[in-house]
ROSE-4610 file (N, C-alpha, C; in Angstrom, 1 decimal, always signed):
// ROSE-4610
residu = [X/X/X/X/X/X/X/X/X/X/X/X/X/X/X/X/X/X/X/X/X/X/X/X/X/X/X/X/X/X/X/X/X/X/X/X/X/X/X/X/X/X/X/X/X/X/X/X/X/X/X/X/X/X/X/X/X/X/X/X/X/X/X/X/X/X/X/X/X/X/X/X/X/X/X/X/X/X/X/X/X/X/X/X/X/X/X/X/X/X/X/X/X/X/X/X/X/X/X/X/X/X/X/X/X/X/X/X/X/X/X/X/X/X/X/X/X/X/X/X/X/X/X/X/X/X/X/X/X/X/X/X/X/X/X/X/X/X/X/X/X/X/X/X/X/X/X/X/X/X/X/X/X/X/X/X/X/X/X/X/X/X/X/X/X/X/X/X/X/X/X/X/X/X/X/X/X/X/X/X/X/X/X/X/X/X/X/X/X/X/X/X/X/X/X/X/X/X/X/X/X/X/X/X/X/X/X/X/X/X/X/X/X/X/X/X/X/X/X/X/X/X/X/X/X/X/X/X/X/X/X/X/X/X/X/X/X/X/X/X/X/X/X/X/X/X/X/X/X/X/X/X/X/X/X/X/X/X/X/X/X/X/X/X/X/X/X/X/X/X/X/X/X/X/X/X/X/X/X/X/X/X/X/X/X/X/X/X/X/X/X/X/X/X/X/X/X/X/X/X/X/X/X/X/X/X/X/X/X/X/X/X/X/X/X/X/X/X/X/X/X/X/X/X/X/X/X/X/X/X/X/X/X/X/X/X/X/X/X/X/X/X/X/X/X/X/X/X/X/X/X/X/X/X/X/X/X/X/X/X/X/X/X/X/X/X/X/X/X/X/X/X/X/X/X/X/X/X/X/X/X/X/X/X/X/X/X/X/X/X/X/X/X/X/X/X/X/X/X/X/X/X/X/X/X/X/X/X/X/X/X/X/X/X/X/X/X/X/X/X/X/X/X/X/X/X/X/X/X/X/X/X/X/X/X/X/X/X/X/X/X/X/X/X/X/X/X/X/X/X/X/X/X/X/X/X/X/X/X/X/X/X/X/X/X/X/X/X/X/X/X/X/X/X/X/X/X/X/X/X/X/X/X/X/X/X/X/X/X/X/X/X/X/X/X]
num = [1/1/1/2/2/2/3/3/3/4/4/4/5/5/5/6/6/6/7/7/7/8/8/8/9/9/9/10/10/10/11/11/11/12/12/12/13/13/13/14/14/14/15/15/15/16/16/16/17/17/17/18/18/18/19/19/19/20/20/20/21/21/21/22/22/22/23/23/23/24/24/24/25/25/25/26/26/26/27/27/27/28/28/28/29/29/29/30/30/30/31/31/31/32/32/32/33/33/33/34/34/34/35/35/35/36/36/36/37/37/37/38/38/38/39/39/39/40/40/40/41/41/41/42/42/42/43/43/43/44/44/44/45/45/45/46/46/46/47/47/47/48/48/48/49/49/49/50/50/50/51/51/51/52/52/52/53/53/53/54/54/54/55/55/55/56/56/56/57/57/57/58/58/58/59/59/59/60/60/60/61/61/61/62/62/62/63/63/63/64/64/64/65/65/65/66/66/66/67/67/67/68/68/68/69/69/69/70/70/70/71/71/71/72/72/72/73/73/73/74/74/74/75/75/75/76/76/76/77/77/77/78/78/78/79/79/79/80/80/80/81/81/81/82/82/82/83/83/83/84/84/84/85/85/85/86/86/86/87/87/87/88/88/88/89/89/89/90/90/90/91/91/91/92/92/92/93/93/93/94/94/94/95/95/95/96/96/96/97/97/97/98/98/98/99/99/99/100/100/100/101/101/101/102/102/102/103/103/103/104/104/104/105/105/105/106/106/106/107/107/107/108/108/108/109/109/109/110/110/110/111/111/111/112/112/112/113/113/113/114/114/114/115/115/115/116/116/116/117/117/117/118/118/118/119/119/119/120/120/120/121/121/121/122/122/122/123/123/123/124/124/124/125/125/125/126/126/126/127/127/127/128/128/128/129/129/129/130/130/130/131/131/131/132/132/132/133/133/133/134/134/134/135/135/135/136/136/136/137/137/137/138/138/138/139/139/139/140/140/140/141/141/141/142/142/142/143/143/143/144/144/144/145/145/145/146/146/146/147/147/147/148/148/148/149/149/149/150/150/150/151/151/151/152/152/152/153/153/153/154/154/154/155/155/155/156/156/156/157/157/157/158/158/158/159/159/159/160/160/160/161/161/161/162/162/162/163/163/163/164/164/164/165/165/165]
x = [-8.2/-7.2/-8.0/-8.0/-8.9/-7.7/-6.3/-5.6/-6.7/-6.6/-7.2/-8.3/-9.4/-10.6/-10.6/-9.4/-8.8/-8.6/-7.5/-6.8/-8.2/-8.9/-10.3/-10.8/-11.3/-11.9/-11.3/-10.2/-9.1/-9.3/-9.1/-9.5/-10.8/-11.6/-13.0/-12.6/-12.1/-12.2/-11.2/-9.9/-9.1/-9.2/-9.5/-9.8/-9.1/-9.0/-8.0/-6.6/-6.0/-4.5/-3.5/-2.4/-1.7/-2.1/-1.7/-1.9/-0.7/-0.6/+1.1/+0.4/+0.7/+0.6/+1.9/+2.4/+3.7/+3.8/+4.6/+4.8/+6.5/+6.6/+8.1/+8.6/+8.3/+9.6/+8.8/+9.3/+9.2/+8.2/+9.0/+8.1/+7.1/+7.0/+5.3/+4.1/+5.0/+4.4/+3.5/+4.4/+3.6/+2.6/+3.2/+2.3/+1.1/+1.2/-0.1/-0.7/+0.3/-0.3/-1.0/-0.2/-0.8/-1.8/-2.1/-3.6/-4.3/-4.5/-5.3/-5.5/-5.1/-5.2/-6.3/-5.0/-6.3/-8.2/-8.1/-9.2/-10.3/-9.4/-10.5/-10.6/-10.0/-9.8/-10.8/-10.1/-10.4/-11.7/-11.6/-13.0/-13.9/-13.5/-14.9/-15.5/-14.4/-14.8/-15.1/-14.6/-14.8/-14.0/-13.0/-12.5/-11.3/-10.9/-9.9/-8.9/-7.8/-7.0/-5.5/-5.2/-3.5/-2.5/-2.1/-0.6/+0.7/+0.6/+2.1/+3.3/+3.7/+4.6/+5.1/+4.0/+4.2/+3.8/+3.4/+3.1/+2.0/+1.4/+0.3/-1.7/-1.9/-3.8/-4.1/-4.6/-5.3/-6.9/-7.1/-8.7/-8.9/-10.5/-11.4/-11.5/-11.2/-11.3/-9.6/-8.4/-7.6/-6.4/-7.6/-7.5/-6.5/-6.6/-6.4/-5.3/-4.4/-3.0/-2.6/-2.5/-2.2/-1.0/-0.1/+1.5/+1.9/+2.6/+2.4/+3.7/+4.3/+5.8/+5.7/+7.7/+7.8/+9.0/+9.2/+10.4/+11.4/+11.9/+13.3/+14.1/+13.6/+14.5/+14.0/+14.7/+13.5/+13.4/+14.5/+14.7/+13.3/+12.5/+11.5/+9.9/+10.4/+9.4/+9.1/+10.3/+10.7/+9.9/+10.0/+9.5/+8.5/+7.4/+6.0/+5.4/+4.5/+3.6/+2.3/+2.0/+0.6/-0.3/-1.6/-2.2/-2.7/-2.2/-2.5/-1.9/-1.4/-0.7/-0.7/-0.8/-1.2/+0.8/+0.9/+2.3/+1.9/+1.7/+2.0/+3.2/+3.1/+4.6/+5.3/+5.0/+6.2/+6.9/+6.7/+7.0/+8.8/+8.7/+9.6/+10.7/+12.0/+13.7/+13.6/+13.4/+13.7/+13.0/+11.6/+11.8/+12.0/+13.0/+14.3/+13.5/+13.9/+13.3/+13.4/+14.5/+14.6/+13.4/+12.6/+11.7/+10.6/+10.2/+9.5/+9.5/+10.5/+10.8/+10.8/+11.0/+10.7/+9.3/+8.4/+6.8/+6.5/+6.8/+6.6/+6.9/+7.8/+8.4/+7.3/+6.9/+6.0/+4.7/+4.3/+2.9/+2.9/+4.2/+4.0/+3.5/+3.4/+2.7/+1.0/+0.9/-0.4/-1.6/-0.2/-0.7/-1.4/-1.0/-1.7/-1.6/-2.9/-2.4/-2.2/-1.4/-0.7/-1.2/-1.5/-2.1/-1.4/-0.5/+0.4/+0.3/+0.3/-0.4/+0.7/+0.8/+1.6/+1.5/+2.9/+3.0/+4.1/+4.1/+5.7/+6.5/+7.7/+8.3/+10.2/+10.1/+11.1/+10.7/+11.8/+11.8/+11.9/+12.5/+13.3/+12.8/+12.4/+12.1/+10.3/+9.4/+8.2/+7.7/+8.8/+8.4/+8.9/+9.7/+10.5/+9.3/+9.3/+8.8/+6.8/+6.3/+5.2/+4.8/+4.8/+4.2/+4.9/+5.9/+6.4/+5.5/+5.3/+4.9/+3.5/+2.6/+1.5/+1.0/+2.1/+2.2/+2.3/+2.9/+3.5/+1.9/+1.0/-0.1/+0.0/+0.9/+1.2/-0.1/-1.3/-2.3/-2.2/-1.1/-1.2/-1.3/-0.8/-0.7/-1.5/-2.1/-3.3/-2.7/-2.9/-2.4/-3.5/-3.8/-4.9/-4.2/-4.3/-3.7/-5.0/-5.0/-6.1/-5.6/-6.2/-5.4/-5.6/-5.3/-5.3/-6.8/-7.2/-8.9/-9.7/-9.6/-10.5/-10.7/-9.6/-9.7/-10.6/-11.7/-12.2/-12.1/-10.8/-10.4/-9.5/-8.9/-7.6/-8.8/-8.1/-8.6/-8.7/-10.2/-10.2/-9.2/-9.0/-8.4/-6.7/-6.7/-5.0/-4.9/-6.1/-5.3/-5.3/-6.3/-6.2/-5.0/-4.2/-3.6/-2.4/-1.9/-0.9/-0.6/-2.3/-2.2/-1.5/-2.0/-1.6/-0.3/+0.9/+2.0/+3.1]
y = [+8.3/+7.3/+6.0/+5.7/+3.9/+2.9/+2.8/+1.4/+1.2/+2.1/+0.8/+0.5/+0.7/+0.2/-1.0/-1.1/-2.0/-3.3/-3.2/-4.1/-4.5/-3.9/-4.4/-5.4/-4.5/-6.0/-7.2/-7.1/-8.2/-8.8/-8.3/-9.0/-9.7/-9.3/-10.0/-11.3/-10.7/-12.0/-13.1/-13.0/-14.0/-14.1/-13.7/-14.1/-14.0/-14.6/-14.0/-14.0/-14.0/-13.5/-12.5/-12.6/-11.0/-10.3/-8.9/-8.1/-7.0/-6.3/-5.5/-3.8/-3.4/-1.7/-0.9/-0.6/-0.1/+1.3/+2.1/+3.3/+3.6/+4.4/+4.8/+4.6/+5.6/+5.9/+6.0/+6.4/+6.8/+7.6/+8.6/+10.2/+9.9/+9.4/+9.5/+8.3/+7.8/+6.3/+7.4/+8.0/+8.6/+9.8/+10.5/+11.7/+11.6/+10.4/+10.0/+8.4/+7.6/+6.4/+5.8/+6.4/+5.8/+6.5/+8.1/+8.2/+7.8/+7.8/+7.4/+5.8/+4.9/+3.6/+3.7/+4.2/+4.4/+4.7/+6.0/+6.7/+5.8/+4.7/+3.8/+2.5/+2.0/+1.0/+0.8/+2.3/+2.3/+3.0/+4.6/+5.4/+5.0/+4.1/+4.2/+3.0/+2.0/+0.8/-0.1/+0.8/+0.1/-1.5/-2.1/-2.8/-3.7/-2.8/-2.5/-1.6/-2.3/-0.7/-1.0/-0.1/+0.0/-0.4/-1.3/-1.2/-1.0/+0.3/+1.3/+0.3/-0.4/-0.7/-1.9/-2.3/-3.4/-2.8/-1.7/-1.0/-2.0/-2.7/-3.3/-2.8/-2.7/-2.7/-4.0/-4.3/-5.4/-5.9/-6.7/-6.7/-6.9/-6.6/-6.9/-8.4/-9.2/-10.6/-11.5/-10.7/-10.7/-11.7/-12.0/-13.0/-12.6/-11.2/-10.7/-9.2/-9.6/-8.1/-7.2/-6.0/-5.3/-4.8/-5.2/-4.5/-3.8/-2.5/-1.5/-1.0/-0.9/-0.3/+0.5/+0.9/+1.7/+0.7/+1.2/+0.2/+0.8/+1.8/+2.4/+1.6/+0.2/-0.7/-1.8/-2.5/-4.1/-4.9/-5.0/-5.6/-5.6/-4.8/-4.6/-5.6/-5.6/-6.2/-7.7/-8.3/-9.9/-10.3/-11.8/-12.7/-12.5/-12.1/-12.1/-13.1/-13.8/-14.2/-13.3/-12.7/-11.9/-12.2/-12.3/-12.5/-11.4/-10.2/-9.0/-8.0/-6.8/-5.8/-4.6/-3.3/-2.7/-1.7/-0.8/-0.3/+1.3/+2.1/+3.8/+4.1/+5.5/+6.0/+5.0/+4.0/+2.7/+3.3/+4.4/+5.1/+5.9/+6.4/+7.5/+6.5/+7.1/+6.7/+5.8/+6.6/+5.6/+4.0/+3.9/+2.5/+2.0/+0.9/+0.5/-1.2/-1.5/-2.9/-3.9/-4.1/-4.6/-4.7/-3.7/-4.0/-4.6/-3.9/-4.8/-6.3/-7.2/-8.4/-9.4/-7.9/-8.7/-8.6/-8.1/-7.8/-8.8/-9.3/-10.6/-11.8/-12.0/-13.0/-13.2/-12.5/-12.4/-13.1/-12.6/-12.7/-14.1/-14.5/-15.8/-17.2/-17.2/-18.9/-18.3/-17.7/-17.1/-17.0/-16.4/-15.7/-15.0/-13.9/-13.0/-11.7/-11.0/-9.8/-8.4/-7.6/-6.3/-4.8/-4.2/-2.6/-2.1/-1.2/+0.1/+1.3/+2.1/+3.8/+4.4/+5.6/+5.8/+7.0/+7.8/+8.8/+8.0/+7.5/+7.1/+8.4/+8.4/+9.3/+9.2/+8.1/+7.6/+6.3/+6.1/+4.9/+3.7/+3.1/+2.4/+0.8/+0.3/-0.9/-1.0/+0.1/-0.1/-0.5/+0.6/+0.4/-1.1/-1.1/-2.7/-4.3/-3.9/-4.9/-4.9/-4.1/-3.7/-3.3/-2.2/-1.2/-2.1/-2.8/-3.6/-4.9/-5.6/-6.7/-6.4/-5.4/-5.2/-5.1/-4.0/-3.9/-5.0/-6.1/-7.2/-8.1/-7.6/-9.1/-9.4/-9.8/-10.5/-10.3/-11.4/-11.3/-11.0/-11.1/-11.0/-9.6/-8.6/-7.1/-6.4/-5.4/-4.4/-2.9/-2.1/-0.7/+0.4/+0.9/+1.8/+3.4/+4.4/+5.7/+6.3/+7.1/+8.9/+9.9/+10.7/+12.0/+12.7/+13.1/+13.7/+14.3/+14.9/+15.5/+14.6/+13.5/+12.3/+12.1/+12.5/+12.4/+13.3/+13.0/+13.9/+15.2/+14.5/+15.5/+16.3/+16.5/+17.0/+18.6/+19.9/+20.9/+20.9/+21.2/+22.0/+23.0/+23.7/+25.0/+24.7/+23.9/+23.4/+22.8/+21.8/+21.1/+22.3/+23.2/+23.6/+25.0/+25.3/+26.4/+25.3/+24.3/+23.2/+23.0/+23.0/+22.0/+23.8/+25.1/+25.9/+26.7/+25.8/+25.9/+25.0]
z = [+0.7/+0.3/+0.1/-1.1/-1.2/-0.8/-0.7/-0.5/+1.2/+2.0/+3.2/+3.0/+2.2/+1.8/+1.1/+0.3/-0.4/+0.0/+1.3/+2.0/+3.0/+3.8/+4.3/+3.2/+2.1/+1.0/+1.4/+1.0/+1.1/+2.2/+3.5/+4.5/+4.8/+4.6/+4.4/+2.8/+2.3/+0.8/+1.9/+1.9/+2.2/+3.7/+4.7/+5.9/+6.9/+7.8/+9.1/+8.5/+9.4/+9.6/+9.3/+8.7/+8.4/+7.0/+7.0/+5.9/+6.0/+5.4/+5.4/+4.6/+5.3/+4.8/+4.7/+3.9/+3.6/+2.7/+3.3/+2.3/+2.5/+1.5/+0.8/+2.3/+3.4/+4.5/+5.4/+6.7/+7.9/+7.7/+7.4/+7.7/+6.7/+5.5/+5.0/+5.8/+6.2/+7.6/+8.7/+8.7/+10.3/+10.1/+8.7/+8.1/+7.7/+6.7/+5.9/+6.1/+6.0/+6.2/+7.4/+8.2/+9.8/+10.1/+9.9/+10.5/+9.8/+8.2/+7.6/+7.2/+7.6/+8.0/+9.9/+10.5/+12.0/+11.5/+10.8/+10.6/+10.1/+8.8/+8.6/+9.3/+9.5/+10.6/+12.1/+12.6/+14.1/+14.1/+13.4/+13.5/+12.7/+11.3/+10.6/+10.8/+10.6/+11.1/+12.1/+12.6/+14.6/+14.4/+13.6/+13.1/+13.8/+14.9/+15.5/+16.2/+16.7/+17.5/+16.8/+17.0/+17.0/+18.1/+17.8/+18.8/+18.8/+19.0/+18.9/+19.0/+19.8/+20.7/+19.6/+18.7/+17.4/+16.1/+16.0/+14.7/+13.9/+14.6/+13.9/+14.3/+13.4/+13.6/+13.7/+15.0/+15.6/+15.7/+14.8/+14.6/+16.1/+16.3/+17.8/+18.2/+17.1/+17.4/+17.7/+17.5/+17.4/+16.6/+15.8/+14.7/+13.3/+13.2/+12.1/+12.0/+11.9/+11.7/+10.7/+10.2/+9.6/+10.1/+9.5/+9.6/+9.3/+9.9/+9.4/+9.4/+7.6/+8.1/+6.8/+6.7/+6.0/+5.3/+4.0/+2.6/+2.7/+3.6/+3.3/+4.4/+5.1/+5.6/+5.2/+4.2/+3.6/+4.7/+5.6/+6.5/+7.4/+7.3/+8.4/+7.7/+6.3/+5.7/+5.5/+5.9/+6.1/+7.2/+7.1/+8.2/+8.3/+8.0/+7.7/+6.6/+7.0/+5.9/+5.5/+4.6/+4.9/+3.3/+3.6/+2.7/+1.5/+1.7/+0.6/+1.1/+0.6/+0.7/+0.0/+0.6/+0.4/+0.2/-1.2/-1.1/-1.8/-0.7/-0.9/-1.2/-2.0/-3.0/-3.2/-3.7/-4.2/-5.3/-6.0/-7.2/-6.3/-5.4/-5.1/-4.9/-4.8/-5.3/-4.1/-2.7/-1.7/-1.4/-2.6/-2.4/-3.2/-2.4/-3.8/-4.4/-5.5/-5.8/-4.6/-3.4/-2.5/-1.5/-1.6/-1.2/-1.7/-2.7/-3.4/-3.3/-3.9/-3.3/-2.4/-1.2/-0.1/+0.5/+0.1/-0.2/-1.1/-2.3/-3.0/-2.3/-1.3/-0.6/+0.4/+1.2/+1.7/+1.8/+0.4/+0.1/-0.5/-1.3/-1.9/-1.6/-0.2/+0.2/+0.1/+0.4/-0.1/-1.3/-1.9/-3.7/-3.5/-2.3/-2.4/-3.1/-3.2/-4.3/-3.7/-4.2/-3.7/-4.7/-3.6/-4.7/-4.1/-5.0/-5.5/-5.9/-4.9/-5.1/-4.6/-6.3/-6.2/-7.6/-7.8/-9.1/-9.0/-10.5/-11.3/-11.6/-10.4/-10.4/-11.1/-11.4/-11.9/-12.7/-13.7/-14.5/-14.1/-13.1/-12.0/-12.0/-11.0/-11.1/-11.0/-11.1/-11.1/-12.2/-13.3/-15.2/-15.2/-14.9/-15.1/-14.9/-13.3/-12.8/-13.0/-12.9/-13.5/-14.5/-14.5/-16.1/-17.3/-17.3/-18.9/-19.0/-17.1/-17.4/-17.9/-17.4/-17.7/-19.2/-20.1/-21.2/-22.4/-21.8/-22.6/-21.9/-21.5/-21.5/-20.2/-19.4/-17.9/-17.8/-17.2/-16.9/-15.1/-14.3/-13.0/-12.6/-13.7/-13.3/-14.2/-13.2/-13.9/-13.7/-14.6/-14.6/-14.6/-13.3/-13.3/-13.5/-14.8/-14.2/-14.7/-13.5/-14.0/-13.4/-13.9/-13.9/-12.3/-11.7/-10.0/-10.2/-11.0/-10.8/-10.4/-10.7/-10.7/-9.0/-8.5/-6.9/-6.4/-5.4/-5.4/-3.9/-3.2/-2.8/-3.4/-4.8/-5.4/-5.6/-5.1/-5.7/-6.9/-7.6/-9.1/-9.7/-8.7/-9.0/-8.7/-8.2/-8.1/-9.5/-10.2/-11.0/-12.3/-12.2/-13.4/-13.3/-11.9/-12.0/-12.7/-12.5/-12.7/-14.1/-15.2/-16.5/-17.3/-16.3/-17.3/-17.2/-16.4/-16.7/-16.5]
């Protein structure tokens, strides 16, 4: 997964304080996001720890927060200021533009910038609010797609049983 390699950059470019890790729901929070946030964080980077009890990764200097939630309550995404943000499955139904928003609200005393990983799984407010601004010039939004082989964990043999039906 590159978003926490991402959000680290980030941390080193803009410097102490908050950061926001967010994916669609719950259950992809605890399945995919959270150990693989720990794994680079805690085991590869020796960076910091986790504290359950606040759902945040705590740098060693205790200077610096990653917050760590899920968009299927916007409510949990408020009251934060954080300097960059990191948004898994932003594409799927359950996260609604509401969240988004409040991830923009967020980041704006900042100006900080936000990466979105994700399959556009619907038309919804990601084409809207992204992919059109991108399309029309908006110099603030960049549109990265490649095809799942490019990953170099995605099986060969998965992608090619997939293209041939």
């Amino acid at each position: 997964m590159f978003a926490p390699w991402w959000l680290w950059r980030e941390a080193g470019r803009c410097g102490a304080g908050d950061y926001l890790a967010a994916t669609a729901t719950y259950d992809l929070f605890k399945l995919k996001l959270l150990p693989e946030m720990r794994r680079v964080f805690e085991e590869e980077l020796h960076w910091g720890r986790f504290l359950a009890s606040e759902r945040v990764l705590l740098s060693n200097d205790g200077k610096t927060r990653i917050i760590l939630r899920s968009a299927n309550a916007p409510g949990g995404l408020e009251s934060a200021t954080v300097k960059a943000a990191i948004l898994d499955e932003c594409g799927q139904d359950s996260f609604r533009l509401e969240s988004w928003e409040a991830v923009q609200r967020r980041l704006s005393l900042s100006q900080g910038r936000c990466l979105l990983t994700t399959t556009p799984y619907n038309l919804g407010w990601l084409k809207s609010q992204i992919a059109d601004r991108w399309r029309s010039g908006d110099p603030d939004y960049d549109l990265i797609n490649f095809p799942s082989i490019q990953n170099p964990a995605f099986p060969r043999a998965e992608y090619e049983r997939a293209r041939r039906t």
